[in-house]
N, C-alpha and C positions, 0 to 999 in steps of 0.2 A: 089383594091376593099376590101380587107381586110388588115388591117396597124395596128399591134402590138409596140407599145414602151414601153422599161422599162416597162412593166408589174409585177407588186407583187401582191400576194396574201400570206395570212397566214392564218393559223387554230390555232388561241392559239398561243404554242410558236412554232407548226412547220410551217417550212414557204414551202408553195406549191410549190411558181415560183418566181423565183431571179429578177426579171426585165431581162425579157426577149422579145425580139423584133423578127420582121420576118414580111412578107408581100407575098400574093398572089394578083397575078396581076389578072384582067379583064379575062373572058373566062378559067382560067386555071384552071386545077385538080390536086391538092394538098395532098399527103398524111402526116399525122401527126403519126409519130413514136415513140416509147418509153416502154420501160417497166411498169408492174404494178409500180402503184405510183409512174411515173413520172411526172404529171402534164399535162396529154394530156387533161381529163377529165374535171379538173379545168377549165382550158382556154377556151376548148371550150363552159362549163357556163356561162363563164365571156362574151364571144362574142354573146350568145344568149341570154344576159343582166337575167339568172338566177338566179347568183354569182354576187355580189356589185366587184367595183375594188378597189385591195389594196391599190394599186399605182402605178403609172405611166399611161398610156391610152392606148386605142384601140379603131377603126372606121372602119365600116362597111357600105360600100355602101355610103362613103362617111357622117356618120353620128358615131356621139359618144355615144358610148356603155352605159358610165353613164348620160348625161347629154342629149339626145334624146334618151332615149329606144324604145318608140313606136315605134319612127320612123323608129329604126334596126327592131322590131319584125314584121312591115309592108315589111319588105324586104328581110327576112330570113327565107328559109324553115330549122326546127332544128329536127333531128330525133336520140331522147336519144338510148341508149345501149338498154335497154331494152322499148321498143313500149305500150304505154297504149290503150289497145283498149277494148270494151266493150263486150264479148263473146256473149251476146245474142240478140247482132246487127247482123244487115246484112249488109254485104259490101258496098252495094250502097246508105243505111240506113246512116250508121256510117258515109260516107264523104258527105252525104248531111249535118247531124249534124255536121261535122266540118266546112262544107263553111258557116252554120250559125253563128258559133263563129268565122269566120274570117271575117265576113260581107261582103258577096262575093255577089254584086248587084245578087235580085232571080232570072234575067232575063237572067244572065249567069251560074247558076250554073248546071244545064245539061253537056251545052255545055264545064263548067270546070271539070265535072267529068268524063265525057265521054274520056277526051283527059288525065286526069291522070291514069284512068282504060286501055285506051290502051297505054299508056307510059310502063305502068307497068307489061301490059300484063295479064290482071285480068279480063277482060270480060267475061271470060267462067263461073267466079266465084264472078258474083257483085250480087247476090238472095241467098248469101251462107251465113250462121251464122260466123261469126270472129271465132265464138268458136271452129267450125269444120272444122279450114283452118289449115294447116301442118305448123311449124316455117318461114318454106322461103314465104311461101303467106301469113302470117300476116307481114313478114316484110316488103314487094312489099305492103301491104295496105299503111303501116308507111309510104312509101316513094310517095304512091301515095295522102296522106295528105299534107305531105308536099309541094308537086308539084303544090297544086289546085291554091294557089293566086299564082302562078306566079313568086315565089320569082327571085332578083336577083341571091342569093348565096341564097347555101345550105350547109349546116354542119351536118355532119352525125358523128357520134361517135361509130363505133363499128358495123357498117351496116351488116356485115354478121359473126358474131359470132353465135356458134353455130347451122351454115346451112349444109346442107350435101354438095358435090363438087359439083352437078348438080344445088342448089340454089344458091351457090355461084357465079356459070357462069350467073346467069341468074341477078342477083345484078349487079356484076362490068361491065355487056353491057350496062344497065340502067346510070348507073354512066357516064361512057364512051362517052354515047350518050350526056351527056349535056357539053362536052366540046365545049368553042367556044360560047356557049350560054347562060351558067349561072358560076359563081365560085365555085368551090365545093372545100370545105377542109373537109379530112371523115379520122378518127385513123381508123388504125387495126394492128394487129398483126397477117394477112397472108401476109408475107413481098411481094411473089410472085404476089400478087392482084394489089400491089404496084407498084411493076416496071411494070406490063402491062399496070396498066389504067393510071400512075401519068405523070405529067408534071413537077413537084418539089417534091421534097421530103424535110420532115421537121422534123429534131430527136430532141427532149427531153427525156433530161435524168437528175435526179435531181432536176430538177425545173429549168435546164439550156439549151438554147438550143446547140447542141451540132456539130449540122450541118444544113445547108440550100441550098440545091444546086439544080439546074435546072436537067434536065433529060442528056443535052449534059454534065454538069461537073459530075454528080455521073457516067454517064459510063467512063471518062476519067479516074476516081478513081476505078472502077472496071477494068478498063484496067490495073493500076499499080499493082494490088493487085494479077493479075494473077499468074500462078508458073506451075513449069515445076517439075515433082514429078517422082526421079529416082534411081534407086536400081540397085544393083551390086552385081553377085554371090558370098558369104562369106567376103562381107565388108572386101574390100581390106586395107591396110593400104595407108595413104598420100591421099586417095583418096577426102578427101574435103579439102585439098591444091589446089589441081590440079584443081578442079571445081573452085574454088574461082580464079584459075588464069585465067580463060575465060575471054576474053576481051568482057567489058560489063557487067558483073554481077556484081550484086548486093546485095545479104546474100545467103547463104548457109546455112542452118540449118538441124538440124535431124529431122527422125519423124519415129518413132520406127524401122525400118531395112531399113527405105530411106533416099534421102538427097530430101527436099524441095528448089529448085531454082527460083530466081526471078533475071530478068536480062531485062538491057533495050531494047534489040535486042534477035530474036529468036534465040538461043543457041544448038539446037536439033543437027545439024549438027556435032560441037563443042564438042559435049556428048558422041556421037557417032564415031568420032575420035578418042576421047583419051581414051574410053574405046577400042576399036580395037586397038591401038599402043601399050597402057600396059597390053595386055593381059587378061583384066575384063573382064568375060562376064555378059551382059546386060541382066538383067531379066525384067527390066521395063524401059518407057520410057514414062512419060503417062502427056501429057499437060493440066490443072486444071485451067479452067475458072471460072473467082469469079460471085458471083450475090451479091444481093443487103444483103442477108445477111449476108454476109462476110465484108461489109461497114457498116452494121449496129452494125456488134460484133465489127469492131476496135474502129469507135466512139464511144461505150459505155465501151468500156477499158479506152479509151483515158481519159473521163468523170473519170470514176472509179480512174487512177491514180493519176490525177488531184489533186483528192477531197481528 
């Protein structure tokens, strides 16, 4: 539904996106990851036919970005970082003026705002001024704009930045719900939002992409990243010998008065042997499961060392 090849873009002589490729399938929820100015923002321009293509192409719904625009912006609901809306409209005012510039036949446009107003959960507040709506109900209007035609895919850029946690709950259920039904690829940078609502995850960094992997492979990747984090009263000496000789492990490292372990099989047992045989006593023994942004920091080391 969405197919990136070789994509370039440049500004001048910096170049935004290296020819970078990536693809969201049918139904799925997509996050797009990346640090300031790595090219999340670019691309998803470039896919809402904003931003011309440098080179190489992208297709949307089965139609090319530069070469059928309309046809993508008839298919694509696009909702920038920050939401243009008119403060001294009213809710229900504002998306009827938007179904008029999407040319939404007048004989459904009710019945289209009605169903984006409760998507979105805004009927208590469709007679209310934009002006006088709190950050997270202008951005619920944004998304209930977006919703009215119908889009295939949706591409959201930054949908709940700067919302308090109570708006943000109330966004990623919104999101959530159209899997299965429409494509959604949305940046953020609450990596958490990410592993709840995504079905892929998608990192740039650089203008490269840096990872692209399904929800079953990035937890297989959080599986390996896990580590078993253990201390020993007055750091014994020989002691990360004797760890490193557990059958099954895999580094040993320090981390200010502990040793950090990672091993292909659980080891706790093993820990706790050999600190009772030599005499250590054990102050900690504390198993340390990764999330998504502990995959997000290697990737963008990995990127970093690369470069």
């Amino acid at each position: 539904m969405i197919e990136v090849e070789n994509l370039t873009r440049a500004f001048g002589r910096r170049v935004a996106l290296h020819g970078i490729s990536f693809a969201v399938p049918r139904g799925e929820v997509a996050g797009f990851l990346g640090p300031n100015g790595a090219g999340k923002s670019t691309t998803l321009r470039i896919l809402t036919t904003f931003l011309a293509v440098g080179g190489g192409g992208a297709r949307v719904a089965g139609f090319d970005v530069a070469r059928t625009p309309r046809e993508v912006c008839r298919r694509v609901g696009y909702l920038p970082e920050n939401v243009p809306l008119y403060p001294e409209m009213r809710v229900e005012e504002y998306l009827r003026f938007r179904a008029a510039m999407k040319l939404i036949p007048r004989r459904d446009v009710r019945e289209r705002i009605d169903s984006a107003l409760a998507a979105c959960d805004l009927a208590a507040v469709r007679r209310q001024q934009l002006g006088t709506l709190s950050r997270g109900f202008r951005q619920r209007v944004g998304l209930a704009d977006v919703l009215m035609h119908e889009p295939e895919v949706l591409i959201l850029d930054e949908p709940t930045a700067g919302l308090d946690p109570l708006q943000v709950i109330e966004v990623r259920k919104i999101i959530g719900s159209m899997r299965g039904r429409r494509t959604v690829l949305f940046s953020s940078h609450i990596l958490g939002e990410v592993e709840q609502v995504c079905d892929r995850v998608i990192i740039i960094h650089q203008g490269r992409i840096r990872a692209d992997e399904s929800r079953e492979n990035w937890q297989r990747r959080l599986a390996a990243l896990a580590a078993l984090r253990v201390q020993f009263a007055g750091d014994p000496p020989g002691a990360a010998g004797a760890l490193r000789a557990i059958p099954g492990m895999t580094s040993v490292a320090r981390e200010h008065d502990a040793y950090l372990l990672r091993a292909t099989r659980d080891v706790r047992l093993d820990v706790s042997s050999l600190a009772a045989k030599n005499g250590w006593p054990l102050l900690e023994l504390h198993p340390r499961t990764a999330a998504l942004e502990d995959f997000f920091l290697e990737v963008t080391r990995e990127g970093r060392e690369s470069a």
